[in-house]
N, CA, C and O atoms as CSV, one atom per row, in Angstrom:
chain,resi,resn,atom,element,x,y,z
A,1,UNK,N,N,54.442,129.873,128.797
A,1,UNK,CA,C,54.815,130.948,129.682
A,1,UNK,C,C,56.248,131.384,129.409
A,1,UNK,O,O,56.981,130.527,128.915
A,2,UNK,N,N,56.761,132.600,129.657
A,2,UNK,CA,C,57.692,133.078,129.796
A,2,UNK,C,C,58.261,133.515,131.157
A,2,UNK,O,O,57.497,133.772,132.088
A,3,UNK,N,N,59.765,133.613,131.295
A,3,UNK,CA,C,60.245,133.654,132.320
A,3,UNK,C,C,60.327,134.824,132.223
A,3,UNK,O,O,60.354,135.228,131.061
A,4,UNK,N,N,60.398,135.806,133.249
A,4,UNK,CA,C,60.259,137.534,133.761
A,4,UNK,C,C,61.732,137.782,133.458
A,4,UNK,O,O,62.671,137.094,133.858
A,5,UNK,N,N,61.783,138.719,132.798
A,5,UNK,CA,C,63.417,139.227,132.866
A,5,UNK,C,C,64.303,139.362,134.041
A,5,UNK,O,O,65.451,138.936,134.170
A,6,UNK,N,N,63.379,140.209,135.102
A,6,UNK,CA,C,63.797,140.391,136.214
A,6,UNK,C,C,63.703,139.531,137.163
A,6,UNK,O,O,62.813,138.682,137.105
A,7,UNK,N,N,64.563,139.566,138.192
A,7,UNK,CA,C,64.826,138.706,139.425
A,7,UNK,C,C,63.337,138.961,140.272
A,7,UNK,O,O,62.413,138.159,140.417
A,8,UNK,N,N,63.449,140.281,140.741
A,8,UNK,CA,C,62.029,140.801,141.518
A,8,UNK,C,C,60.990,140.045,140.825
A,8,UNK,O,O,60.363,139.275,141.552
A,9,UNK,N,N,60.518,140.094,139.075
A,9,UNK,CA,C,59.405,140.277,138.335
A,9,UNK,C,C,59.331,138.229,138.543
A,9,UNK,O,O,58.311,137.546,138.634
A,10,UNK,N,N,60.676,137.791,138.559
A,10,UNK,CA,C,60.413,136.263,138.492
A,10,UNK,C,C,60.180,135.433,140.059
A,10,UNK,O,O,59.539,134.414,140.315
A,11,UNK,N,N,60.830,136.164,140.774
A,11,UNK,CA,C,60.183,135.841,141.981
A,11,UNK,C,C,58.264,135.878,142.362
A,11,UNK,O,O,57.573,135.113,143.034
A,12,UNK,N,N,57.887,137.241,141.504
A,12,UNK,CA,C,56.601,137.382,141.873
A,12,UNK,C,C,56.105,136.443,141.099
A,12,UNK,O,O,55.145,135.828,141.561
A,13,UNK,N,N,56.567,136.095,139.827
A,13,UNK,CA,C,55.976,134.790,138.865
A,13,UNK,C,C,55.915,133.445,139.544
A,13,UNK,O,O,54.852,132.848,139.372
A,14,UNK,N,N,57.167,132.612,140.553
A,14,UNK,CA,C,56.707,131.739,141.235
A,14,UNK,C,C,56.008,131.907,142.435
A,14,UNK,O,O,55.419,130.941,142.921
A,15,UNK,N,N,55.986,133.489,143.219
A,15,UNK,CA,C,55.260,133.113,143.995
A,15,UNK,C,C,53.580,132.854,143.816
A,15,UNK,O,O,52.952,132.087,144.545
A,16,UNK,N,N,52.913,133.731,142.583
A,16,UNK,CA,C,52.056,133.827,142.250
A,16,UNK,C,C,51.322,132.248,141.714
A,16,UNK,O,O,50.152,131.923,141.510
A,17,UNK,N,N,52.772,131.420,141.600
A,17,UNK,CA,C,52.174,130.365,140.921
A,17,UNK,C,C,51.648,129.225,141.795
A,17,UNK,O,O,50.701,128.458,141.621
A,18,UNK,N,N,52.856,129.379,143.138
A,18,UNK,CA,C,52.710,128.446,144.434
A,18,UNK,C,C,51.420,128.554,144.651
A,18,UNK,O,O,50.650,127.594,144.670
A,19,UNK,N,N,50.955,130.299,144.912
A,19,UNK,CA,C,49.452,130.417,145.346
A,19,UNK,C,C,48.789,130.257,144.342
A,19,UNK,O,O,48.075,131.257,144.267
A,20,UNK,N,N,48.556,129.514,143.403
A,20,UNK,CA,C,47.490,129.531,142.636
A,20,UNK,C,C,47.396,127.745,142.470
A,20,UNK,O,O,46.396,127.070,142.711
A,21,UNK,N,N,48.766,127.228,141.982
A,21,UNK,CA,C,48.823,125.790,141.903
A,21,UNK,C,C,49.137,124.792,142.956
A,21,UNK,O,O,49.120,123.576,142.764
A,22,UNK,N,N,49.419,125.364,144.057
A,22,UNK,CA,C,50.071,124.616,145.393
A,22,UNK,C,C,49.719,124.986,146.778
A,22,UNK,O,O,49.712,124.016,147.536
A,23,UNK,N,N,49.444,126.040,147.281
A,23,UNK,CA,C,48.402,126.488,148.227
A,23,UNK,C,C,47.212,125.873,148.439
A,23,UNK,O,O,46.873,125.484,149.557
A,24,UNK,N,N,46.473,125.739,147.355
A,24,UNK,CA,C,45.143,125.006,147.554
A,24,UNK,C,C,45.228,124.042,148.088
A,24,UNK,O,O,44.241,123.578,148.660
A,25,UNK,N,N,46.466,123.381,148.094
A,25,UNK,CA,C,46.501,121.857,148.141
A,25,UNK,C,C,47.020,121.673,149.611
A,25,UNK,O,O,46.923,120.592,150.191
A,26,UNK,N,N,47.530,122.697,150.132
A,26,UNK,CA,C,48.614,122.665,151.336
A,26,UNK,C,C,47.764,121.600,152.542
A,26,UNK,O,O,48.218,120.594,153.088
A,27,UNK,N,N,46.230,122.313,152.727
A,27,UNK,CA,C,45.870,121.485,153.509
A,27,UNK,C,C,45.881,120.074,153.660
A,27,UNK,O,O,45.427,119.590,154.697
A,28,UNK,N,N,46.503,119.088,152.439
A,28,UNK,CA,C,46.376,118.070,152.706
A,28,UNK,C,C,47.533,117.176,152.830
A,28,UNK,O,O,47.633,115.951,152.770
A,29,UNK,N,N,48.551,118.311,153.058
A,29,UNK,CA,C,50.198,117.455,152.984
A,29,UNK,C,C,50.028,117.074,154.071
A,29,UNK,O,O,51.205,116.760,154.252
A,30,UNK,N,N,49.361,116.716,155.372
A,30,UNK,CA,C,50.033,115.246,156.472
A,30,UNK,C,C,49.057,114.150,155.355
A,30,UNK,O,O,49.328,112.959,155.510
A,31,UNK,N,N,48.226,114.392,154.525
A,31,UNK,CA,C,47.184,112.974,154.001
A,31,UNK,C,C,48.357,112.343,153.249
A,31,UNK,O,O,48.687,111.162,153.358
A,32,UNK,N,N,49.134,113.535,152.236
A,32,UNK,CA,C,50.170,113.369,150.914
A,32,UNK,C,C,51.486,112.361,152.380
A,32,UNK,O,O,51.794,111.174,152.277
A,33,UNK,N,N,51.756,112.887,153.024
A,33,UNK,CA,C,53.016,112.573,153.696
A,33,UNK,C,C,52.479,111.216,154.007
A,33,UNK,O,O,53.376,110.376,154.078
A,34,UNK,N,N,51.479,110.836,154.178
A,34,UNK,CA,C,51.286,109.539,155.235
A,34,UNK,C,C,51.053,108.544,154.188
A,34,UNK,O,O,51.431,107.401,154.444
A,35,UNK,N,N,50.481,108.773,153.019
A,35,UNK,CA,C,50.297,108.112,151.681
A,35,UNK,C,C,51.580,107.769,150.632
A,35,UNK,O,O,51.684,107.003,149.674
A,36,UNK,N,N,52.308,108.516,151.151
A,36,UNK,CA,C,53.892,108.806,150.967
A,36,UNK,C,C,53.788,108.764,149.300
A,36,UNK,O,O,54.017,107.883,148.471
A,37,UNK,N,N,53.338,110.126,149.218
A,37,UNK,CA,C,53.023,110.952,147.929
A,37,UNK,C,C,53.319,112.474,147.803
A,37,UNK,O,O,52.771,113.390,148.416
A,38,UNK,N,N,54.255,112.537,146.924
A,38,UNK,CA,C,54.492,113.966,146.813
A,38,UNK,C,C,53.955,114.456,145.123
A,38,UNK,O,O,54.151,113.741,144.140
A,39,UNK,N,N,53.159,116.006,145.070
A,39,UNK,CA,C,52.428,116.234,144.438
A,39,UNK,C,C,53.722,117.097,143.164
A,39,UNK,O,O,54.569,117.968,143.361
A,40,UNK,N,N,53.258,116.218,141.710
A,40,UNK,CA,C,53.954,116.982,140.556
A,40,UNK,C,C,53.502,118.050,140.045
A,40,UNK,O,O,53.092,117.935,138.890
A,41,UNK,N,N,53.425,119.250,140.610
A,41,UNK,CA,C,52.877,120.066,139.553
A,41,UNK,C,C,53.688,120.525,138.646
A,41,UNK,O,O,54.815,120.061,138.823
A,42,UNK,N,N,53.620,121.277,137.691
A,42,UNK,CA,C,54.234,121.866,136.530
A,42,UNK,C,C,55.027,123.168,136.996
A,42,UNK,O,O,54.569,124.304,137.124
A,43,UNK,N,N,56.166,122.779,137.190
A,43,UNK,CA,C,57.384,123.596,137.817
A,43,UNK,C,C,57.145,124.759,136.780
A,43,UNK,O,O,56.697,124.465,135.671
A,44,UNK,N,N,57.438,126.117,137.113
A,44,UNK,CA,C,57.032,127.432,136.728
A,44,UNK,C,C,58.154,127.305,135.504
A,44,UNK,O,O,59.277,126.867,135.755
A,45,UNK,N,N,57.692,127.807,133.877
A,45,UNK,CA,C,58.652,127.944,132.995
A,45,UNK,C,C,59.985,126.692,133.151
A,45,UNK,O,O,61.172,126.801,133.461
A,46,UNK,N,N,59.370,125.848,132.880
A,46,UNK,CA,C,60.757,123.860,132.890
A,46,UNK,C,C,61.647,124.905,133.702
A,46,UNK,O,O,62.485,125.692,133.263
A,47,UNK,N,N,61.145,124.646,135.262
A,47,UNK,CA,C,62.372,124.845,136.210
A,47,UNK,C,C,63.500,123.987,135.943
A,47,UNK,O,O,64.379,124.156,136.788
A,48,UNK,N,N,63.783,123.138,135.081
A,48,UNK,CA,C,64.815,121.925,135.590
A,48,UNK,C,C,65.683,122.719,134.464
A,48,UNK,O,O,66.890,122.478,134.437
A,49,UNK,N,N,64.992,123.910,133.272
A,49,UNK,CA,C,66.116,124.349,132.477
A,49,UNK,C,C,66.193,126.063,132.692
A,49,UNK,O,O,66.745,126.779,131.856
A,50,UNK,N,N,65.687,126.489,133.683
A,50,UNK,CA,C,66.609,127.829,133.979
A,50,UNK,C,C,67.953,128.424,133.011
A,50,UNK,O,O,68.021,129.395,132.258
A,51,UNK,N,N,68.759,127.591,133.318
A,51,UNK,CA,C,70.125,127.956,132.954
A,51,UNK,C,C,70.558,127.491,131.989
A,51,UNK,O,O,71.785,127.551,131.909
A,52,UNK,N,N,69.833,126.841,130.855
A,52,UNK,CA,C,70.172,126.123,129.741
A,52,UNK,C,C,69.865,127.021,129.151
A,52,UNK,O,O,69.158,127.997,129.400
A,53,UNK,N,N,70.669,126.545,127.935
A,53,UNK,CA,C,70.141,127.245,126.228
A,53,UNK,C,C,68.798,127.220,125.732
A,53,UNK,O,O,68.271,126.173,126.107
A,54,UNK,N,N,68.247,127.715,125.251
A,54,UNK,CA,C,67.018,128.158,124.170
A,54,UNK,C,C,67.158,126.819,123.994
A,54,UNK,O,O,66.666,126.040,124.810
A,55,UNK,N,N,67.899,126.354,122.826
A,55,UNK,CA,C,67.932,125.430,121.959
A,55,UNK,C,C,67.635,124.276,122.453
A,55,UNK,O,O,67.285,123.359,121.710
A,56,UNK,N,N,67.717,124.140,123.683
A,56,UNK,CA,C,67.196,122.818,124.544
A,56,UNK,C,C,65.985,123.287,124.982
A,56,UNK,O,O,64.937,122.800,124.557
A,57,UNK,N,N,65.997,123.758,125.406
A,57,UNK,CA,C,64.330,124.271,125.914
A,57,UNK,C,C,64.692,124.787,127.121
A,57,UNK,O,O,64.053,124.170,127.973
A,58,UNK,N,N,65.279,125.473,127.545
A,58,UNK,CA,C,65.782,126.311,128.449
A,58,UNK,C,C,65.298,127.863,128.557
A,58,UNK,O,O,64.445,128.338,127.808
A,59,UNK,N,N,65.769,128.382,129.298
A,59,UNK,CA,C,65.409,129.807,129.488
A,59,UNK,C,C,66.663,130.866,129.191
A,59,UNK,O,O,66.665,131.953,128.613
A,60,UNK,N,N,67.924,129.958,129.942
A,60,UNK,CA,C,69.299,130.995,129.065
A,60,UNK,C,C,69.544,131.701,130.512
A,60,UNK,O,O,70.303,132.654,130.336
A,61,UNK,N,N,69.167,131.573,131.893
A,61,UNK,CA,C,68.862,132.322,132.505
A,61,UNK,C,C,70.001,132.090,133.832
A,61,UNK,O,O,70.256,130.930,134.158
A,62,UNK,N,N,70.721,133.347,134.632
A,62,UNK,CA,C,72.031,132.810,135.117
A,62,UNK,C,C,71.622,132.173,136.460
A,62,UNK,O,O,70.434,132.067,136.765
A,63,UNK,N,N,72.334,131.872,137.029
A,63,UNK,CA,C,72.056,130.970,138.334
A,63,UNK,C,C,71.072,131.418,139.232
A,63,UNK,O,O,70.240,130.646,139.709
A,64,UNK,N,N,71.122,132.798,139.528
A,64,UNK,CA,C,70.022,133.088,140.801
A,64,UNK,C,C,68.617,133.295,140.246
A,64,UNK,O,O,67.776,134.013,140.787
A,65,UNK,N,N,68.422,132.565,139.051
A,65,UNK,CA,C,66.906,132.650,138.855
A,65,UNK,C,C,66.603,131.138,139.378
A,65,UNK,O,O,65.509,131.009,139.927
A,66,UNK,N,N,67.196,130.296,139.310
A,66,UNK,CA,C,67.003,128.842,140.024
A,66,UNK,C,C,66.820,129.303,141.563
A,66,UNK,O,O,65.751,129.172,142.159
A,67,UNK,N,N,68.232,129.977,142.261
A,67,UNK,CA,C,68.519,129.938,143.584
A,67,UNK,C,C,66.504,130.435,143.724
A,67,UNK,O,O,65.523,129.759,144.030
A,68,UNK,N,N,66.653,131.762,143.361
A,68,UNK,CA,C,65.170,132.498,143.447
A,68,UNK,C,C,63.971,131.427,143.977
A,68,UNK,O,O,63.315,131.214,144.996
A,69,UNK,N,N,64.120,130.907,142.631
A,69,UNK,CA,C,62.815,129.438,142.509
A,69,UNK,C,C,62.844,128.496,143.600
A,69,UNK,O,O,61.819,128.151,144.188
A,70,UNK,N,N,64.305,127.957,143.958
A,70,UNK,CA,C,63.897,127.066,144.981
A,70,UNK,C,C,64.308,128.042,146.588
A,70,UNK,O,O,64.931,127.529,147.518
A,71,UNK,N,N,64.005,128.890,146.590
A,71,UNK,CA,C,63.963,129.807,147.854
A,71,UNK,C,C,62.528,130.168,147.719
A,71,UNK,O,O,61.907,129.974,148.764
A,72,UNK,N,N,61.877,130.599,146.816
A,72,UNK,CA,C,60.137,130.896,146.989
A,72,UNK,C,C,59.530,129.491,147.483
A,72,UNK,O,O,58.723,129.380,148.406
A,73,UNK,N,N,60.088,128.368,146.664
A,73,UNK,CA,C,59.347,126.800,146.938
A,73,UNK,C,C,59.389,126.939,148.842
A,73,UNK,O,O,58.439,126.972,149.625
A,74,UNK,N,N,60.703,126.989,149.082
A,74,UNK,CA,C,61.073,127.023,150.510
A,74,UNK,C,C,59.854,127.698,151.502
A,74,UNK,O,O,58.846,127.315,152.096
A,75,UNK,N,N,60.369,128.543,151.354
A,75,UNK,CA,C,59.449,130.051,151.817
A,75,UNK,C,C,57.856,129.203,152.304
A,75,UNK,O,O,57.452,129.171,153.467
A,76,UNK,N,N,57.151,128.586,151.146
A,76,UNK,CA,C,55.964,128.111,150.660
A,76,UNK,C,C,55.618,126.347,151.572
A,76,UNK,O,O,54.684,125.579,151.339
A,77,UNK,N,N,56.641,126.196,152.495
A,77,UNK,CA,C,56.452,125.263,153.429
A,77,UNK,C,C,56.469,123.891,152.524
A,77,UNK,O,O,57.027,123.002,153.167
A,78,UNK,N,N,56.123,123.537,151.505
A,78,UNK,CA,C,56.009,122.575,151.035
A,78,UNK,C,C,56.924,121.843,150.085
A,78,UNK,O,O,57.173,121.820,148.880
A,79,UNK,N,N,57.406,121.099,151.499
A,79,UNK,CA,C,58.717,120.717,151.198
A,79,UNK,C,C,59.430,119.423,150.312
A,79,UNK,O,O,60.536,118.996,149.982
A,80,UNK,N,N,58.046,119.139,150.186
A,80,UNK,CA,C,58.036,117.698,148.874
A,80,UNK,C,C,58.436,118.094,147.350
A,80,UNK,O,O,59.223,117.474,146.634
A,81,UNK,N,N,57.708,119.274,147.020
A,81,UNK,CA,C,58.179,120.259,146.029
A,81,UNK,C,C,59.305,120.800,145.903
A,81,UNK,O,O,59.930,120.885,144.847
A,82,UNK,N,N,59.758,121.341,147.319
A,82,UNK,CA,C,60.961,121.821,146.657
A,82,UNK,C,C,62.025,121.039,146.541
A,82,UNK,O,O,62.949,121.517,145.884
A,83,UNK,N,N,62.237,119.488,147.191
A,83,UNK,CA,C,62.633,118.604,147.194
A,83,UNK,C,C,63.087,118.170,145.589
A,83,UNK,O,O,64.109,117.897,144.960
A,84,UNK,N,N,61.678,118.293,145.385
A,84,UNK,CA,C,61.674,117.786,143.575
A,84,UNK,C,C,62.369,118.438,142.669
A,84,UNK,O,O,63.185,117.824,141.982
A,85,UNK,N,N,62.155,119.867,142.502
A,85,UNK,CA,C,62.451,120.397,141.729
A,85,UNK,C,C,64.077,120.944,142.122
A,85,UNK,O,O,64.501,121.454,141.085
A,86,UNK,N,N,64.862,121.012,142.924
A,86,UNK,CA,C,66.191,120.691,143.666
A,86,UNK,C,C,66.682,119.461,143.119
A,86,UNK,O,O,67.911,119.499,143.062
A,87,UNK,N,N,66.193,118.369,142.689
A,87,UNK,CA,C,66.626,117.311,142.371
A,87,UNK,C,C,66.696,117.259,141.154
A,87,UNK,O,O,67.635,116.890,140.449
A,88,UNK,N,N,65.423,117.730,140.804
A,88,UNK,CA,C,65.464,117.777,138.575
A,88,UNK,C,C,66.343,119.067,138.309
A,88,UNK,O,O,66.602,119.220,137.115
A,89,UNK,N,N,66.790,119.900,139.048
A,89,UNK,CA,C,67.492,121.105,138.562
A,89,UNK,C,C,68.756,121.098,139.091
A,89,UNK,O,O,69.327,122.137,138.758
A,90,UNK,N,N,69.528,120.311,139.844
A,90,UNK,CA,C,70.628,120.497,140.310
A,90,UNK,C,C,71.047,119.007,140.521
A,90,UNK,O,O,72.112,118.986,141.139
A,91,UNK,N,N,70.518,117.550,140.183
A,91,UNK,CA,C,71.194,116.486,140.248
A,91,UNK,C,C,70.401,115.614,138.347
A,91,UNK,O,O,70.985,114.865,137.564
A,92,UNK,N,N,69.289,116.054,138.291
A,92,UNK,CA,C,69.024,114.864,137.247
A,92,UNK,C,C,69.607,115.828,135.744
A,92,UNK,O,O,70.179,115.253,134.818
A,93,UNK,N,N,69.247,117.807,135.741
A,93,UNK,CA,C,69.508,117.949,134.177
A,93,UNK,C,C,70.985,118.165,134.399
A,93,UNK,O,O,71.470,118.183,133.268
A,94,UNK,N,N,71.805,118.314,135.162
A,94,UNK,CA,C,73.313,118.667,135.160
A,94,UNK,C,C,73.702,117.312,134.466
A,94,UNK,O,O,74.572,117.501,133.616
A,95,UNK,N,N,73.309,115.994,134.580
A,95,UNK,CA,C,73.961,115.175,133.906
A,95,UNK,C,C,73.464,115.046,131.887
A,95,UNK,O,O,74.220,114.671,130.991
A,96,UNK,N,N,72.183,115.446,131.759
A,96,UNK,CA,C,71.350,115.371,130.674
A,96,UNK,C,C,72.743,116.493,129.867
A,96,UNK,O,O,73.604,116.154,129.055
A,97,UNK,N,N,72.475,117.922,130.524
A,97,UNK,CA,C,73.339,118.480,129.703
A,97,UNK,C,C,74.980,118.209,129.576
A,97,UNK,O,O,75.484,118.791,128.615
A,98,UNK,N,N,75.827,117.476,130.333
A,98,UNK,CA,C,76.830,117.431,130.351
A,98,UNK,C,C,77.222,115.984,129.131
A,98,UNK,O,O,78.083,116.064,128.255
A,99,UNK,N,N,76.626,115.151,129.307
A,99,UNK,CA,C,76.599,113.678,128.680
A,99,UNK,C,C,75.553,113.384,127.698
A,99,UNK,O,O,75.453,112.249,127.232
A,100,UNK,N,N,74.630,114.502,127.293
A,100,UNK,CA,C,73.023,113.680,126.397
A,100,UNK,C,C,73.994,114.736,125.183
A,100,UNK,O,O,75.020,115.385,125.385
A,101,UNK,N,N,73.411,114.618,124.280
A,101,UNK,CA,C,73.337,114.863,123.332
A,101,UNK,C,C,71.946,115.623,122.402
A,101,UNK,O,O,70.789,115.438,122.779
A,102,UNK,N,N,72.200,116.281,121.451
A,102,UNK,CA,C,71.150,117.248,120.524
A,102,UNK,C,C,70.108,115.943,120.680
A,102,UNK,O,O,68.991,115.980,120.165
């Protein structure tokens, strides 16, 4: 997949994706919460590299395409998700890119 050039065009890309990959499922987050399981799906275009380079596998893309992403997750009630992907995009790749190497 590719990420939408536009802000509008990438917003409609995660919301389209919530409802297709994460909606279905909504009905069963008190089963997920009580099992104390939160569901991985495949974050839209490696949410965790938005703002990285190509060359890593990134998108190149400036900050409010993240903000975007985890404001649709929001929006979408399901808050285990956006939990996740808040965590892989703003605490686990900030260290990958600052300290990892090619």
């Amino acid at each position: 997949m590719v990420v939408p050039d536009s802000l509008d065009a990438f917003r409609d890309h995660v919301r389209a994706f919530i409802a297709r990959e994460i909606a279905p499922s909504a009905g069963r987050a008190s089963d997920r919460f009580r099992a104390r399981f939160t569901p991985r799906p495949a974050p839209p275009d490696s949410s965790a590299g938005l703002k990285y380079a190509r060359e890593w596998g990134g998108s190149q893309r400036p900050y409010a395409f993240t903000h975007a992403m985890l404001d649709e997750f929001g929006r979408s009630g399901e808050m285990g998700c956006l939990l996740s992907l808040a965590l892989l995009s703003e605490f686990a790749t900030p260290h990958l890119a600052l300290y990892g190497g090619d």
